[in-house]
Backbone as CSV, one residue per row, in Angstrom:
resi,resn,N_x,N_y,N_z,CA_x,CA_y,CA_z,C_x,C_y,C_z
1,UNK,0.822,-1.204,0.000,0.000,0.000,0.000,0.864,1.266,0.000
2,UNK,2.085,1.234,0.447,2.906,2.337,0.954,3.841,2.761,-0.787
3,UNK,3.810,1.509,-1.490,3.992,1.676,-2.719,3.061,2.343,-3.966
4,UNK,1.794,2.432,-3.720,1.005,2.649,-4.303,0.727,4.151,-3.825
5,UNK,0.473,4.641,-2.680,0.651,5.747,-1.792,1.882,6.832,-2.428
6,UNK,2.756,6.284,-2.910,3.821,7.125,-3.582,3.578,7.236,-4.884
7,UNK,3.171,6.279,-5.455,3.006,6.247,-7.245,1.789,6.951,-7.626
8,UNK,0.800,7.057,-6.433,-0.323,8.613,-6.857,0.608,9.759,-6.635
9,UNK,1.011,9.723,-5.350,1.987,10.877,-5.035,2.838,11.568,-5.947
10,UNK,3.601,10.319,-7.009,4.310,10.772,-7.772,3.283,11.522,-9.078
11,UNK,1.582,10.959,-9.775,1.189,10.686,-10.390,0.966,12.227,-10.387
12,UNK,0.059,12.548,-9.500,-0.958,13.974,-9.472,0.299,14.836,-9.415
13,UNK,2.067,14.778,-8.855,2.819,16.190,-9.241,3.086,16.482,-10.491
14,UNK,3.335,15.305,-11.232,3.821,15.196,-12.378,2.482,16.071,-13.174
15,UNK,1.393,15.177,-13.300,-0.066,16.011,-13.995,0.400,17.422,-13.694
16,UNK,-0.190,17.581,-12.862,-0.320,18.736,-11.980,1.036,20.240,-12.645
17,UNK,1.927,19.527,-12.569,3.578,20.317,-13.077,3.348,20.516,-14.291
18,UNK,2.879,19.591,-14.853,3.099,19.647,-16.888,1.621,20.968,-16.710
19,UNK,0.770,20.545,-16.522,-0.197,21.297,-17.164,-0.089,22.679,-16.409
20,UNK,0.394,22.844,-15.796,0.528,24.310,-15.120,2.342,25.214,-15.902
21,UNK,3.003,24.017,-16.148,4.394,24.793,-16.676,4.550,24.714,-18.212
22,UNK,3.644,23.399,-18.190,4.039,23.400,-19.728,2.867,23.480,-20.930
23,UNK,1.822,23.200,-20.215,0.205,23.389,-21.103,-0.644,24.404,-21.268
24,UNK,0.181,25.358,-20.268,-1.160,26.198,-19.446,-1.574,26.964,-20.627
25,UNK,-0.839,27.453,-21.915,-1.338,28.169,-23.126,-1.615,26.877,-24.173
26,UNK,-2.026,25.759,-23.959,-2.375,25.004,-25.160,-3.518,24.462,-25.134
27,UNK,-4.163,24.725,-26.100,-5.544,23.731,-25.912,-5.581,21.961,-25.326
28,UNK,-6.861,21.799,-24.774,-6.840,20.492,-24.739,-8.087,20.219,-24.647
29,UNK,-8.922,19.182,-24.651,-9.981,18.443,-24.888,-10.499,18.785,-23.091
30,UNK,-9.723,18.888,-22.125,-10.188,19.139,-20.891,-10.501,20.293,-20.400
31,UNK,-10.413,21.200,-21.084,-10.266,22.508,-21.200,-11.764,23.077,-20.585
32,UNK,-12.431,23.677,-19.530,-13.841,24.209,-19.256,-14.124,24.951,-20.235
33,UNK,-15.824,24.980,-20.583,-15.789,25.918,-21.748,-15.263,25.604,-23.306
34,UNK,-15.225,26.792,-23.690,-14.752,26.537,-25.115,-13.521,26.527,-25.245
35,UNK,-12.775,26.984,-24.107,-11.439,27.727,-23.826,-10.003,26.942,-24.360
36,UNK,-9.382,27.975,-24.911,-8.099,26.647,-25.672,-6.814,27.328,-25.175
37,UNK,-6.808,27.909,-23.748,-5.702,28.515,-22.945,-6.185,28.146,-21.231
38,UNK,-5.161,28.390,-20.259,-5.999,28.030,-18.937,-6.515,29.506,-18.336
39,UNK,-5.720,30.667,-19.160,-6.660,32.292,-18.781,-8.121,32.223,-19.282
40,UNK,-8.386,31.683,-20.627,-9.813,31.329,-20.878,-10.645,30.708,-20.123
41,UNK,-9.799,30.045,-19.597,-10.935,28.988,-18.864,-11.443,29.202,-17.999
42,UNK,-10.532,30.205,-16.771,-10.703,30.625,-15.474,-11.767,31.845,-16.151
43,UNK,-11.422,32.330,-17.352,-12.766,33.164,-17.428,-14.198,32.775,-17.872
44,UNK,-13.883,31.806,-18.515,-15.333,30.876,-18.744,-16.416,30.637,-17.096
45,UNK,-15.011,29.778,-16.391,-15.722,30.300,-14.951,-16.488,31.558,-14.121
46,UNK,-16.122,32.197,-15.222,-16.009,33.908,-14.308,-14.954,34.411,-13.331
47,UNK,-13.858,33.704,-13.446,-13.012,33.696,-12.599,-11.653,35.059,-13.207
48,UNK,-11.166,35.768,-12.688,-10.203,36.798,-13.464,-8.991,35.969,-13.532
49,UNK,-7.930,36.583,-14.141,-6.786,36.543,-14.206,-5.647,36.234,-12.916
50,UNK,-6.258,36.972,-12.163,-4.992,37.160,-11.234,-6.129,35.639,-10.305
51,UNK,-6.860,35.384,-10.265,-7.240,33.993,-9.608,-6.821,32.742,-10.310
52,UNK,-6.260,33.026,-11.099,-5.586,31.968,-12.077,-4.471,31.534,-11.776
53,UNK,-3.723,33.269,-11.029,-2.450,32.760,-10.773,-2.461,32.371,-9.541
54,UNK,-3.311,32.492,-8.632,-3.259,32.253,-7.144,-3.342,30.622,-7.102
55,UNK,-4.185,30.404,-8.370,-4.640,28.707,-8.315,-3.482,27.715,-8.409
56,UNK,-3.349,28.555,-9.871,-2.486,27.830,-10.304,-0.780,28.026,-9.291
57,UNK,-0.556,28.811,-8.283,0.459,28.666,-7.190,0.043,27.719,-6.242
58,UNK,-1.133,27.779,-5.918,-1.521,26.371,-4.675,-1.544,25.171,-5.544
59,UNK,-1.739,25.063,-6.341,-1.840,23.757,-7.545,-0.318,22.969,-7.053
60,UNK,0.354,24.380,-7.834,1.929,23.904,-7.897,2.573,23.481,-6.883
61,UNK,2.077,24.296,-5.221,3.220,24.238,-4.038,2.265,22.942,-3.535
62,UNK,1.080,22.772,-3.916,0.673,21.065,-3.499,1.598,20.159,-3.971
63,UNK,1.815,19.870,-5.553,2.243,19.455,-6.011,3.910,18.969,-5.638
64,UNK,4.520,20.258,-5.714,5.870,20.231,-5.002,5.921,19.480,-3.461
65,UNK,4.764,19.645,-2.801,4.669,19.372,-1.332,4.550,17.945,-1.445
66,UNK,3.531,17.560,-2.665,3.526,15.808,-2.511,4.699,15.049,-3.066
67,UNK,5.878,16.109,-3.549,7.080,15.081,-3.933,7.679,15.360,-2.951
68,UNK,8.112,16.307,-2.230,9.056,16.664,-0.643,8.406,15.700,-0.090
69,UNK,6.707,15.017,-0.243,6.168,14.038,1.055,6.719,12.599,0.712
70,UNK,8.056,12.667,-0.486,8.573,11.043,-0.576,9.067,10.986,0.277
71,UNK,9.679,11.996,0.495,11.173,12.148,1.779,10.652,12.673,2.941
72,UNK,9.956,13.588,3.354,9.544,14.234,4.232,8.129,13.912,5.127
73,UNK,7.812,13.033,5.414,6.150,12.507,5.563,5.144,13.369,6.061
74,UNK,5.686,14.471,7.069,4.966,15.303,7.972,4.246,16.409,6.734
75,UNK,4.813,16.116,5.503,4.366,17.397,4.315,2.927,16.445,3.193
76,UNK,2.884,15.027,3.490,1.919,14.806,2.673,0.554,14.958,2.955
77,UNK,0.231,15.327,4.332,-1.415,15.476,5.241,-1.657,16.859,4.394
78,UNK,-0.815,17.442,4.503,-1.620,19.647,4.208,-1.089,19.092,2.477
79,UNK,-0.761,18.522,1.876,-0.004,18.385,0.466,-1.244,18.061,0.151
80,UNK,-1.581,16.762,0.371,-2.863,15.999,-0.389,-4.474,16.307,0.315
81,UNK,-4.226,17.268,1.350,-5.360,17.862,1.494,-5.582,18.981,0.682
82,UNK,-4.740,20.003,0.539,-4.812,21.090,-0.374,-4.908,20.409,-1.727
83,UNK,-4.596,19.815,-2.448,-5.044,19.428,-3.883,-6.355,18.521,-3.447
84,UNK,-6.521,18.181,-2.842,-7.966,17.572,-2.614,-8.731,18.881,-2.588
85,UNK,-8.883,19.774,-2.119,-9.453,20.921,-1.772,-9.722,21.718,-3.445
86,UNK,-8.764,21.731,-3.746,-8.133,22.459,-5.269,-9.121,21.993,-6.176
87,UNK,-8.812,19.927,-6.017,-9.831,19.627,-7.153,-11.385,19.682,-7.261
88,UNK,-11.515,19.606,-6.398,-13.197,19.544,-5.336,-13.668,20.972,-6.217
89,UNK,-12.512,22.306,-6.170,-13.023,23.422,-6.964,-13.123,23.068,-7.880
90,UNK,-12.240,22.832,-8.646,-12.254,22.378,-10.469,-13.395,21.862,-10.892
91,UNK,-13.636,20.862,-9.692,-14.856,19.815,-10.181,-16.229,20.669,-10.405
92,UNK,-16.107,21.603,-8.955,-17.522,22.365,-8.969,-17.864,23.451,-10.392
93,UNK,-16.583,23.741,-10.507,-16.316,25.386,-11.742,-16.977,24.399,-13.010
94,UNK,-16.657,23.049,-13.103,-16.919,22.419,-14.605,-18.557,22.272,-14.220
95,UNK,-19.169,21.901,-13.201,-20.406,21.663,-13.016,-21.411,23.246,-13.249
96,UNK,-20.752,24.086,-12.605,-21.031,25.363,-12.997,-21.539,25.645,-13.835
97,UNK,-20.874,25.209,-15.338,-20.575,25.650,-16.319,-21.111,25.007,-17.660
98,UNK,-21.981,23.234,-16.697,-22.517,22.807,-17.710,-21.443,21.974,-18.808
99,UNK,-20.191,21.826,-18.234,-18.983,20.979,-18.928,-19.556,19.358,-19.315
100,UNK,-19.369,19.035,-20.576,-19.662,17.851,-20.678,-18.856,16.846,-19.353
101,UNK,-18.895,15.412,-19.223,-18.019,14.683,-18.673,-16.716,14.985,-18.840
102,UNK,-16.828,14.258,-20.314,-14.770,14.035,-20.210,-14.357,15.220,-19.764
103,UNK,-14.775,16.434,-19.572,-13.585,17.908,-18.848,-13.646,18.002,-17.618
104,UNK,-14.590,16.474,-16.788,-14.633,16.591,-15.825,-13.221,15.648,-15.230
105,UNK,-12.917,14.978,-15.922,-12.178,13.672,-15.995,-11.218,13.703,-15.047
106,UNK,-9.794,15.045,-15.510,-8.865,14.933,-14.716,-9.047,15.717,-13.727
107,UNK,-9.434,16.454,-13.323,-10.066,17.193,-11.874,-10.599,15.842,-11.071
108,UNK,-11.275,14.953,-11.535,-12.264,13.984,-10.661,-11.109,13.352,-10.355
109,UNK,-10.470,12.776,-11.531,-9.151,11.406,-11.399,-8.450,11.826,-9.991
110,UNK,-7.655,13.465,-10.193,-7.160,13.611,-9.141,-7.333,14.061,-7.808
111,UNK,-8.956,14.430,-8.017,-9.871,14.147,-6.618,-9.697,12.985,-5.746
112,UNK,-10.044,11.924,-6.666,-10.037,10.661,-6.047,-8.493,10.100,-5.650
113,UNK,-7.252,10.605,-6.673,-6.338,10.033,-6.641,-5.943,10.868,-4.910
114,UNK,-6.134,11.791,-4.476,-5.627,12.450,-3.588,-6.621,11.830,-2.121
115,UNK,-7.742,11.613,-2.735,-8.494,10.811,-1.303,-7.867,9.580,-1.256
116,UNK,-6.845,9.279,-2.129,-6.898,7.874,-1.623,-5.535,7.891,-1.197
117,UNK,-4.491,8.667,-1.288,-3.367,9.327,-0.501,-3.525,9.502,0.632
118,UNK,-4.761,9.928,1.566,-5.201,10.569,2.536,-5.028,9.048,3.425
119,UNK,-6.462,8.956,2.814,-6.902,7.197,3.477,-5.191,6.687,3.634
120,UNK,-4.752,6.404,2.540,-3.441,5.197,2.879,-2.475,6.121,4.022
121,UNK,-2.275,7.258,3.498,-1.623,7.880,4.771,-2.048,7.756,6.498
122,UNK,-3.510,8.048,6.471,-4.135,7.328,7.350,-3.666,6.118,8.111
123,UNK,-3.966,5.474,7.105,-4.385,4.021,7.662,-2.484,3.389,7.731
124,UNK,-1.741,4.242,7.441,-0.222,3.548,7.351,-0.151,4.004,8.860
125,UNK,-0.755,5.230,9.589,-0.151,5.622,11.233,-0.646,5.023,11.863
126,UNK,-2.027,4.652,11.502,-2.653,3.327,12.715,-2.453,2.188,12.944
């Protein structure tokens, strides 16, 4: 379990890193809205600019926090709670908005992938 616990860990920084450093101006099929940038999208939400960048900084320092939690354990509880928190938004902004499924996809994936970080973290101290 403690293996599997790391390989989400590793799973959602990696996602999480690419699409914030390296996607964030490219279209994709997950995209809210019609939007084929991630500034579009946050405005499809109604969301401005500068909440884009706030997001997309807690996105990232989750992210960073769940690879410091290979080495560091005391950093994966606030790591994989804050992207749990993060996606829970994503999920709601696509519901908002009337998003078909599939743009619900990777927001949900890493909803779930981060509850189940929690649980195993959990259940590894008891």
């Amino acid at each position: 379990m403690k293996n599997l616990k790391y390989l989400l860990m590793l799973t959602i920084s990696l996602i999480v890193l690419n699409v914030w450093f390296f996607r964030f101006n490219t279209f994709t099929i997950y995209r809210g809205g019609n939007a084929t940038n991630m500034i579009e999208e946050f405005a499809a939400y109604g969301l401005s600019e500068t909440v884009v960048y706030i997001i997309g900084g807690l996105k990232v320092l989750a992210a960073f926090g769940l690879l410091l939690g290979l080495v560091i354990k005391k950093i994966i509880l606030p790591a994989a709670s804050l992207m749990l928190t993060l996606m829970l938004g994503a999920i709601i902004m696509h519901f908002k908005i009337d998003d078909e499924a599939i743009k619900f996809l990777p927001a949900g994936l890493l909803f779930v992938f981060s509850l189940a970080i929690l649980y195993l973290n959990k259940k590894e101290k008891s």
